[in-house]
Z-matrix of the N, CA and C atoms (Angstrom, degrees):
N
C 1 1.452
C 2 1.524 1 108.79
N 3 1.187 2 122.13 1 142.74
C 4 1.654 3 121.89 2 -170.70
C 5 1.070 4 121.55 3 -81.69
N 6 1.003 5 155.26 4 90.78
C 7 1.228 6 139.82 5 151.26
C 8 1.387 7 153.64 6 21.22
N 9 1.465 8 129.60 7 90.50
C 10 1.476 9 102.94 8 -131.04
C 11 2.093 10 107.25 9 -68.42
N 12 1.788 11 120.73 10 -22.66
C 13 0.845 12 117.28 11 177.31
C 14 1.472 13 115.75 12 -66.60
N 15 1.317 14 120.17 13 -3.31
C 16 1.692 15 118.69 14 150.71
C 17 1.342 16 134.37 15 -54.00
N 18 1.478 17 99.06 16 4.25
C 19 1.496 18 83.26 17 -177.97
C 20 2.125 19 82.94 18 -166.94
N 21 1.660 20 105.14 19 59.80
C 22 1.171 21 120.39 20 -174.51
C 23 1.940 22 96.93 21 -90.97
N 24 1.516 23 110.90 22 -21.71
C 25 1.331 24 103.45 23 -159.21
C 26 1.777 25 108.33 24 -76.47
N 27 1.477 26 95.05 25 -26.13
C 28 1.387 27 102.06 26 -160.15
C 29 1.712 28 91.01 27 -99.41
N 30 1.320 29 150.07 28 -0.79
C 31 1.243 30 138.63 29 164.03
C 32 1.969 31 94.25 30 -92.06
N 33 1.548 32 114.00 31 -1.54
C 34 1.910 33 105.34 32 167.79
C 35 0.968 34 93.26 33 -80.49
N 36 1.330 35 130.83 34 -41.22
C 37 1.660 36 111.69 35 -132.25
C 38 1.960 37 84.06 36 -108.08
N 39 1.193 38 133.69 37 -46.75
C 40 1.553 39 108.82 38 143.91
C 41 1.803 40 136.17 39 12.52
N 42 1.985 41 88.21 40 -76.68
C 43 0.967 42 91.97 41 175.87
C 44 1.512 43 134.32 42 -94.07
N 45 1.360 44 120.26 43 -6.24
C 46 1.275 45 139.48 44 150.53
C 47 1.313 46 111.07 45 -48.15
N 48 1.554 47 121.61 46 -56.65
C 49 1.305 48 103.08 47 -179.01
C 50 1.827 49 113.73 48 -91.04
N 51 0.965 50 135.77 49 -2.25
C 52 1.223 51 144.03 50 101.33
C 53 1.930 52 115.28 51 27.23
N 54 1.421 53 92.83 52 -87.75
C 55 1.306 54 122.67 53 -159.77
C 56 1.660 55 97.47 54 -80.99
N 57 1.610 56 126.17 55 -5.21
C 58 1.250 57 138.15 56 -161.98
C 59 1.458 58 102.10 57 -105.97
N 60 1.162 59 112.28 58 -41.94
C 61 1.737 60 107.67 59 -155.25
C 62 1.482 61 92.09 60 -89.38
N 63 1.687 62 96.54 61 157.18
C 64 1.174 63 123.62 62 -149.40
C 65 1.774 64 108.74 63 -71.55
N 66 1.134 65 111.84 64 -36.46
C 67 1.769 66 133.57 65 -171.91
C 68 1.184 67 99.53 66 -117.13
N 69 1.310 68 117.26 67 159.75
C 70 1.325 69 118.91 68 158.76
C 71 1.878 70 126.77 69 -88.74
N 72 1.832 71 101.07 70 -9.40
C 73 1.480 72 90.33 71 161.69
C 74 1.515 73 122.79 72 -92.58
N 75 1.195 74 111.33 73 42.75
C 76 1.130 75 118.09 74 178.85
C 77 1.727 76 113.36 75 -112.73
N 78 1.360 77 86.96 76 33.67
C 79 2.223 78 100.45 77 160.63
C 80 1.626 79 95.00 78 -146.50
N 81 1.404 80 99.48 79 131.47
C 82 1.142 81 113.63 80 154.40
C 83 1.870 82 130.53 81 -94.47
N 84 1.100 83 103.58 82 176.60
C 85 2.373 84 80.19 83 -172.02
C 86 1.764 85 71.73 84 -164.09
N 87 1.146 86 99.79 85 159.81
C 88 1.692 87 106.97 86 161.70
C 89 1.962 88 86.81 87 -168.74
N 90 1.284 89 103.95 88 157.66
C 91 1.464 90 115.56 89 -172.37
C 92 1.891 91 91.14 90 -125.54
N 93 1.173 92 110.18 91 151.31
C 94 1.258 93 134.67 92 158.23
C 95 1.665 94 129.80 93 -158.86
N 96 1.613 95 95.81 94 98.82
C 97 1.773 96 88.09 95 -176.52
C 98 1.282 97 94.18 96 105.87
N 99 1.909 98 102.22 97 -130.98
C 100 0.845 99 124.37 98 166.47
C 101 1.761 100 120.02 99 -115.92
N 102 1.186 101 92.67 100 21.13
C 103 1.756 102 105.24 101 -177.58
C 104 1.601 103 118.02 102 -115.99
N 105 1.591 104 108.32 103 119.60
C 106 1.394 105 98.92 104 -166.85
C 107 1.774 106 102.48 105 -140.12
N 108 1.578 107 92.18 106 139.38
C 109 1.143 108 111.15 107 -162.15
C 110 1.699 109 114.10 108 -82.74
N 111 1.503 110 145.52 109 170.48
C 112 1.176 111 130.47 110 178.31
C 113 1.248 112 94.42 111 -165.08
N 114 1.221 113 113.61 112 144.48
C 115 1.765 114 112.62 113 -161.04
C 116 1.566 115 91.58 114 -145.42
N 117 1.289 116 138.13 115 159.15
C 118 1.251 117 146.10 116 153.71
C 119 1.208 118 113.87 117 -161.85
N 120 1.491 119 113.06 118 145.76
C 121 1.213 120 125.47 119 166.99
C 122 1.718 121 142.04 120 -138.57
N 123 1.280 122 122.50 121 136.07
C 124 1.294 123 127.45 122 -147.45
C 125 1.477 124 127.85 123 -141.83
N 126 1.074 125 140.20 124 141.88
C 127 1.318 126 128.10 125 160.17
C 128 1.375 127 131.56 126 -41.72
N 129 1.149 128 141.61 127 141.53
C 130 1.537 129 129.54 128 -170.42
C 131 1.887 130 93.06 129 -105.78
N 132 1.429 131 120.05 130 10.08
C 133 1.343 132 100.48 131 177.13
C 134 1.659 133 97.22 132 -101.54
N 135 1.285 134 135.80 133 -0.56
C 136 0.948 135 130.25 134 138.86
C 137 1.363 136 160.22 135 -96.21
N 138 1.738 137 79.89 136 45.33
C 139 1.686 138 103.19 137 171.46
C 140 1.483 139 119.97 138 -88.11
N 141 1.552 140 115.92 139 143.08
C 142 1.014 141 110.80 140 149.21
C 143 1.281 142 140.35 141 -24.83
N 144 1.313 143 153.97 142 -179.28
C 145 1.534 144 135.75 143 147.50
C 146 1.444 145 99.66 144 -96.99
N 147 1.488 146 162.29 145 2.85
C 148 1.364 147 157.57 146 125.29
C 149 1.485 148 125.92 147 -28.49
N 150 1.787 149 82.80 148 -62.60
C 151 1.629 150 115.07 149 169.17
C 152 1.691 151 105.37 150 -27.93
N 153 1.573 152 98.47 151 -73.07
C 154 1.834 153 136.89 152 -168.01
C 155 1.213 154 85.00 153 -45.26
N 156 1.093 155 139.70 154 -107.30
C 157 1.604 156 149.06 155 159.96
C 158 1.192 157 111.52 156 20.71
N 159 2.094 158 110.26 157 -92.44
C 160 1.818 159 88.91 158 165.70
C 161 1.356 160 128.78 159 -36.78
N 162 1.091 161 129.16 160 -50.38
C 163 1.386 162 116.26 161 -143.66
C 164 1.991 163 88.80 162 -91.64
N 165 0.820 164 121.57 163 4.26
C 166 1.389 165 131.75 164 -156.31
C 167 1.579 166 113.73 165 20.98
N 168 1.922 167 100.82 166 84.22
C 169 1.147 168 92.25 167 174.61
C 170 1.484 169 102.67 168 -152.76
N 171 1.575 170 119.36 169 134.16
C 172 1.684 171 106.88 170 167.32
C 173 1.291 172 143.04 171 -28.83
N 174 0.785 173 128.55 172 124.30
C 175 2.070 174 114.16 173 -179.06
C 176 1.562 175 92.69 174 -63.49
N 177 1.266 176 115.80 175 165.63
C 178 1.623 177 119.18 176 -174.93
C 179 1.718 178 91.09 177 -174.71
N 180 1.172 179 126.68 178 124.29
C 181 1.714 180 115.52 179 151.69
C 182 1.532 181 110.95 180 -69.24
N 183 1.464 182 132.69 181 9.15
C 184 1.499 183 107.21 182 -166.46
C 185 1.480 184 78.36 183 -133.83
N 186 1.065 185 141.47 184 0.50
C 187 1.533 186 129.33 185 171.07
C 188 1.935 187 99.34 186 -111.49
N 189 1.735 188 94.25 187 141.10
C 190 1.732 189 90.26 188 163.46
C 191 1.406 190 122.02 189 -132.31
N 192 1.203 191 121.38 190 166.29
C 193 1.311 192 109.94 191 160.42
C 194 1.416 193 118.45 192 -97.61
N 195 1.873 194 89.50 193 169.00
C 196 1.964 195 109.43 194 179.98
C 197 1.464 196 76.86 195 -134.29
N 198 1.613 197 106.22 196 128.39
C 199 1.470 198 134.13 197 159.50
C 200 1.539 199 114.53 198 -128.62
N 201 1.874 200 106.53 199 105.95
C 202 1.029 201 117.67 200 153.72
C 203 1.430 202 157.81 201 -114.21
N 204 1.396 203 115.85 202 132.75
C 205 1.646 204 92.20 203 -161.38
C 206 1.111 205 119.36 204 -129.57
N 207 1.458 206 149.24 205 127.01
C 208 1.524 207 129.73 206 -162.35
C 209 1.773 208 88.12 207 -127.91
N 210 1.563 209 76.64 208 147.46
C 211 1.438 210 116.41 209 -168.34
C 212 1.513 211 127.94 210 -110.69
N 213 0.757 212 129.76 211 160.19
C 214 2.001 213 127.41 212 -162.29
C 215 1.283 214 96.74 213 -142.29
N 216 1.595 215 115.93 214 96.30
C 217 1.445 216 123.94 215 164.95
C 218 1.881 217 108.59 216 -65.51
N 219 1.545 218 100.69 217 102.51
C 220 1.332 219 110.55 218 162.69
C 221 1.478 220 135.49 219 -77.81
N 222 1.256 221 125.14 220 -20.09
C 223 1.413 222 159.39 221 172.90
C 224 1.501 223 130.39 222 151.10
N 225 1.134 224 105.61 223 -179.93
C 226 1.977 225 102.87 224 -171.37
C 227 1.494 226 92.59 225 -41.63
N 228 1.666 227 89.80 226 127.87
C 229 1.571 228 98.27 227 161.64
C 230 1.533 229 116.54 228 88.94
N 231 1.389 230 103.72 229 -33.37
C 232 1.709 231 95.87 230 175.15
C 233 1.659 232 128.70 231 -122.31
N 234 0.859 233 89.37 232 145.42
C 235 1.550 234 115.37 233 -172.86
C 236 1.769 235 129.51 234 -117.93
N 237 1.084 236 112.84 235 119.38
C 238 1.351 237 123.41 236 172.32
C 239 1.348 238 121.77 237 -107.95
N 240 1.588 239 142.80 238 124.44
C 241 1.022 240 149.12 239 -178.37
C 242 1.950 241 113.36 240 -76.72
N 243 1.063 242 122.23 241 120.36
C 244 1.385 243 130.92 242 -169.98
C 245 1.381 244 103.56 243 -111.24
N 246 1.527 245 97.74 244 149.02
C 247 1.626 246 119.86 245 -158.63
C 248 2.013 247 85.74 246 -96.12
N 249 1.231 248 104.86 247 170.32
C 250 1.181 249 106.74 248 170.27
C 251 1.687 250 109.63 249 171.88
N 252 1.232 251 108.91 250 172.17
C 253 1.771 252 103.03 251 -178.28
C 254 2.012 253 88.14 252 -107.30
N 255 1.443 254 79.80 253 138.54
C 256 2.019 255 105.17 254 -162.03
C 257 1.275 256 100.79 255 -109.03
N 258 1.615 257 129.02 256 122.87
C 259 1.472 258 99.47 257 171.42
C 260 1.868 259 79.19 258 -151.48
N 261 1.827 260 73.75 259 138.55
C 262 1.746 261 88.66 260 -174.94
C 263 1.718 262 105.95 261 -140.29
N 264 1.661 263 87.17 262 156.77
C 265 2.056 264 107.54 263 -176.94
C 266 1.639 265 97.78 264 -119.15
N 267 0.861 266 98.21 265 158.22
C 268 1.781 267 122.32 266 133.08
C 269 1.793 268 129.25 267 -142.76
N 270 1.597 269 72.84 268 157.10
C 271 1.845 270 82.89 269 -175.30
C 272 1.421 271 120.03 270 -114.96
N 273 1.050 272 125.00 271 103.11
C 274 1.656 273 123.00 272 -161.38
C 275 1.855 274 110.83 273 -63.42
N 276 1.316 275 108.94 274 -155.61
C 277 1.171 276 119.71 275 -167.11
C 278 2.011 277 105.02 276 -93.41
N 279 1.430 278 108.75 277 -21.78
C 280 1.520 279 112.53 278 -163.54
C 281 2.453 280 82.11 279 -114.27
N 282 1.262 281 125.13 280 27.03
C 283 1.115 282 138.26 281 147.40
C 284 1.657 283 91.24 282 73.07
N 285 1.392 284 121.83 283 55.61
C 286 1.519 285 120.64 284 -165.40
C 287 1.338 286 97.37 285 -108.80
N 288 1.221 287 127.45 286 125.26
C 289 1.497 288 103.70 287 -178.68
C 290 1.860 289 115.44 288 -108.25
N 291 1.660 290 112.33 289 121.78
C 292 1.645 291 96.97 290 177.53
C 293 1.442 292 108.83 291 -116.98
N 294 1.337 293 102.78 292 154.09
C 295 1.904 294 121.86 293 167.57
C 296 1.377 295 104.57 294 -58.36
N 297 1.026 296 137.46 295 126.38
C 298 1.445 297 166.92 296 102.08
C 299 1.548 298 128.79 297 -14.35
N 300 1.415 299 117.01 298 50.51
C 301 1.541 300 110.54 299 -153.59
C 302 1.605 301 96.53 300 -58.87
N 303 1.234 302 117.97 301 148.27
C 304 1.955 303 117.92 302 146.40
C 305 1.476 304 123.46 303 -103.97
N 306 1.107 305 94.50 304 158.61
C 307 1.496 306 92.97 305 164.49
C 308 1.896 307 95.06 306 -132.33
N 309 1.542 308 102.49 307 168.65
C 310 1.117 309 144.43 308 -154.51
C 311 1.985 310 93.91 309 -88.73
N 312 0.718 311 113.05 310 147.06
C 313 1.632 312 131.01 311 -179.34
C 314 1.592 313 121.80 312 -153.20
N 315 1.313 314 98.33 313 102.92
C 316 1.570 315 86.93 314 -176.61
C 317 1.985 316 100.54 315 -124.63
N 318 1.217 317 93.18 316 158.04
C 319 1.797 318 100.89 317 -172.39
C 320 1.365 319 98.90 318 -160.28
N 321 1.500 320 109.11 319 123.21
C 322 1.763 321 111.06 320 -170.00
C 323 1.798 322 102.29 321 56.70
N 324 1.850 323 97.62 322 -135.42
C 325 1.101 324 101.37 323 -173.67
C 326 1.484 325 119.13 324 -79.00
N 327 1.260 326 108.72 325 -23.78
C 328 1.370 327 119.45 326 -169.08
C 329 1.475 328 120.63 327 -62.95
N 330 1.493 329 94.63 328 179.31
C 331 2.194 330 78.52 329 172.60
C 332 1.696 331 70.84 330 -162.68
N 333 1.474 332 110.73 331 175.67
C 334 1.811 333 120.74 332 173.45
C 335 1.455 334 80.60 333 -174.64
N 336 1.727 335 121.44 334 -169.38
C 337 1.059 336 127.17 335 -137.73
C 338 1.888 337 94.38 336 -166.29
N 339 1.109 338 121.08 337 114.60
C 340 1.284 339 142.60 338 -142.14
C 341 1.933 340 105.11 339 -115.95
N 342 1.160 341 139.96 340 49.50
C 343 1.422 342 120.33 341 167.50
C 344 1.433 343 137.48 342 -69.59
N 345 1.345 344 133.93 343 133.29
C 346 1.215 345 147.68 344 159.01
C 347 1.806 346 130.57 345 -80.68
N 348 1.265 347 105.30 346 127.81
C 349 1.642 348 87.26 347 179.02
C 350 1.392 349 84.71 348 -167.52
N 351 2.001 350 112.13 349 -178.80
C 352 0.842 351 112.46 350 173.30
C 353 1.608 352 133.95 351 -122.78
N 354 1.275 353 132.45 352 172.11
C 355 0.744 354 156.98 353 -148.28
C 356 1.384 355 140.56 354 -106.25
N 357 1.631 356 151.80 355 69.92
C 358 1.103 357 143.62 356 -160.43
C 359 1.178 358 123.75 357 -85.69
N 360 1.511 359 135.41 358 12.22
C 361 1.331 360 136.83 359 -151.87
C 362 1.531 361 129.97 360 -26.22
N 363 1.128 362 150.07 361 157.49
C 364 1.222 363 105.88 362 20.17
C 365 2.045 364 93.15 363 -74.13
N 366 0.817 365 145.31 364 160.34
C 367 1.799 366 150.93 365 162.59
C 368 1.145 367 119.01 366 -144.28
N 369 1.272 368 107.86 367 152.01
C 370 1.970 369 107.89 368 146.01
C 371 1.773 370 109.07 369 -117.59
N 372 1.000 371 97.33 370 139.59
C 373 1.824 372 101.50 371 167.57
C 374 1.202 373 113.50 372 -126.13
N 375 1.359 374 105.54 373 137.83
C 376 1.523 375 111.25 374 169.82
C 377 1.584 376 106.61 375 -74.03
N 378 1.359 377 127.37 376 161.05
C 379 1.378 378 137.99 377 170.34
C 380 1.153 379 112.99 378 -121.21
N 381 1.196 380 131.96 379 157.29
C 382 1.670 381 135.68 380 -167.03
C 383 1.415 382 93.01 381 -149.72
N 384 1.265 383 125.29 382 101.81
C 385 1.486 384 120.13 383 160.24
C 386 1.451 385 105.25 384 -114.12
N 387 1.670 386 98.48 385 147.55
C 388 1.220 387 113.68 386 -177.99
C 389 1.700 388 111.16 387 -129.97
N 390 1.237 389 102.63 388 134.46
C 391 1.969 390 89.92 389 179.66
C 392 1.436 391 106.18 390 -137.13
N 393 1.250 392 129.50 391 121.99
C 394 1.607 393 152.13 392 159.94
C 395 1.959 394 97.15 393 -55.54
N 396 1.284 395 120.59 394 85.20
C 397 1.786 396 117.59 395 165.26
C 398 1.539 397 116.68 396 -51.44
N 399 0.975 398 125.12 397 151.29
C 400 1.764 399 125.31 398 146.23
C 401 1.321 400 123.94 399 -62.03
N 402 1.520 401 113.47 400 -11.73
C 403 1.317 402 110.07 401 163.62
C 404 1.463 403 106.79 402 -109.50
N 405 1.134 404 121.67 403 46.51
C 406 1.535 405 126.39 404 162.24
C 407 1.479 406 120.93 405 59.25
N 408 1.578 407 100.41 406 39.92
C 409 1.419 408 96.13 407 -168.15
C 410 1.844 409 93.32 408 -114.38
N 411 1.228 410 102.69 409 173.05
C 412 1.626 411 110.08 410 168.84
C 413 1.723 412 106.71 411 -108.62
N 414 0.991 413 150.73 412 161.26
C 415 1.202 414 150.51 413 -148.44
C 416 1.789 415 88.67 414 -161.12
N 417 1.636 416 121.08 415 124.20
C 418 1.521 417 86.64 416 145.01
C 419 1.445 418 96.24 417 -163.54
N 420 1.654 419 112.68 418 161.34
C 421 1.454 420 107.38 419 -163.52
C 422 2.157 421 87.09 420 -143.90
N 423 1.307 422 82.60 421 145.04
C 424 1.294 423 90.54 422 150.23
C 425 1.604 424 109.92 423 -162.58
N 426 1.736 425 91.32 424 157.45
C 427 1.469 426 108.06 425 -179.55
C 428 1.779 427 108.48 426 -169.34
N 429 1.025 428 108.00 427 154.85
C 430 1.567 429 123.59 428 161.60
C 431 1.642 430 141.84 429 -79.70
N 432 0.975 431 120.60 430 159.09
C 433 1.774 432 145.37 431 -157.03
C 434 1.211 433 121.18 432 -156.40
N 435 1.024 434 108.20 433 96.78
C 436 1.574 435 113.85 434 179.52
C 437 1.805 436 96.53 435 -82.83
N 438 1.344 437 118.44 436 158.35
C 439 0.927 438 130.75 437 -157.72
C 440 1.810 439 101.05 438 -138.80
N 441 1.211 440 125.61 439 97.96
C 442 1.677 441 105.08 440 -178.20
C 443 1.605 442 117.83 441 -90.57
N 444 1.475 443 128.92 442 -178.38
C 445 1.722 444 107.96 443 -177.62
C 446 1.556 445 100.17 444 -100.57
N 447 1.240 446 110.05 445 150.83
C 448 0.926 447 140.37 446 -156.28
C 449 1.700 448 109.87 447 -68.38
């Protein structure tokens, strides 16, 4: 069984970007079972340069990220990060809707799910994530991010 400080980096950087985004409805969470989903989204011009690095991505005010990661409540205290197929939208302010490609991120045991796209600010977009589990579950969250100009 893992350890829950095995996977201390990715509940920092969570809350780092967390502590980044502009609103606070700009995380989505949905629970199922024991599998729970966590979605956020943010500007990448307000990254750290550490931040930039992990996630390997430019700071930009007109590009943002979608970071998602689902998790496997094992008991008090522990947590396992679950692989899954991720597929995400947004819907801007003039009702435009774009694909959200991800890619896959894995570090140690963990893995989460990393999107890039861009950005017109000032906006809000809705997000639509959807995730297919390995334990046959559907996962899905949505919520909004306003975005202001830079």
């Amino acid at each position: 069984m893992p350890h829950p400080q095995r996977h201390t980096w990715i509940v920092l950087c969570l809350a780092a970007l967390a502590s980044l985004a502009v609103r606070a409805d700009g995380v989505g969470t949905v629970r199922v079972g024991d599998l729970e989903m966590h979605c956020e989204a943010l500007s990448s011009g307000t990254l750290p340069i550490e931040a930039a690095r992990e996630f390997n991505v430019t700071p930009d005010p007109r590009r943002a990220l979608l970071l998602v990661t689902i998790v496997r409540h094992l008991g008090p205290g522990l947590i396992q990060t679950q692989p899954a197929q991720v597929f995400a939208g947004a819907i801007d302010s003039r009702n435009a809707l774009s694909n959200i490609p991800l890619r896959e991120m894995r570090r140690d045991d963990a893995v989460y799910y990393l999107g890039e796209f861009r950005i017109a600010p000032p906006d809000t977009l809705r997000f639509l994530v959807n995730a297919n589990t390995t334990h046959g579950r559907i996962l899905k969250v949505d919520f909004s991010q306003s975005f202001t100009a830079p």
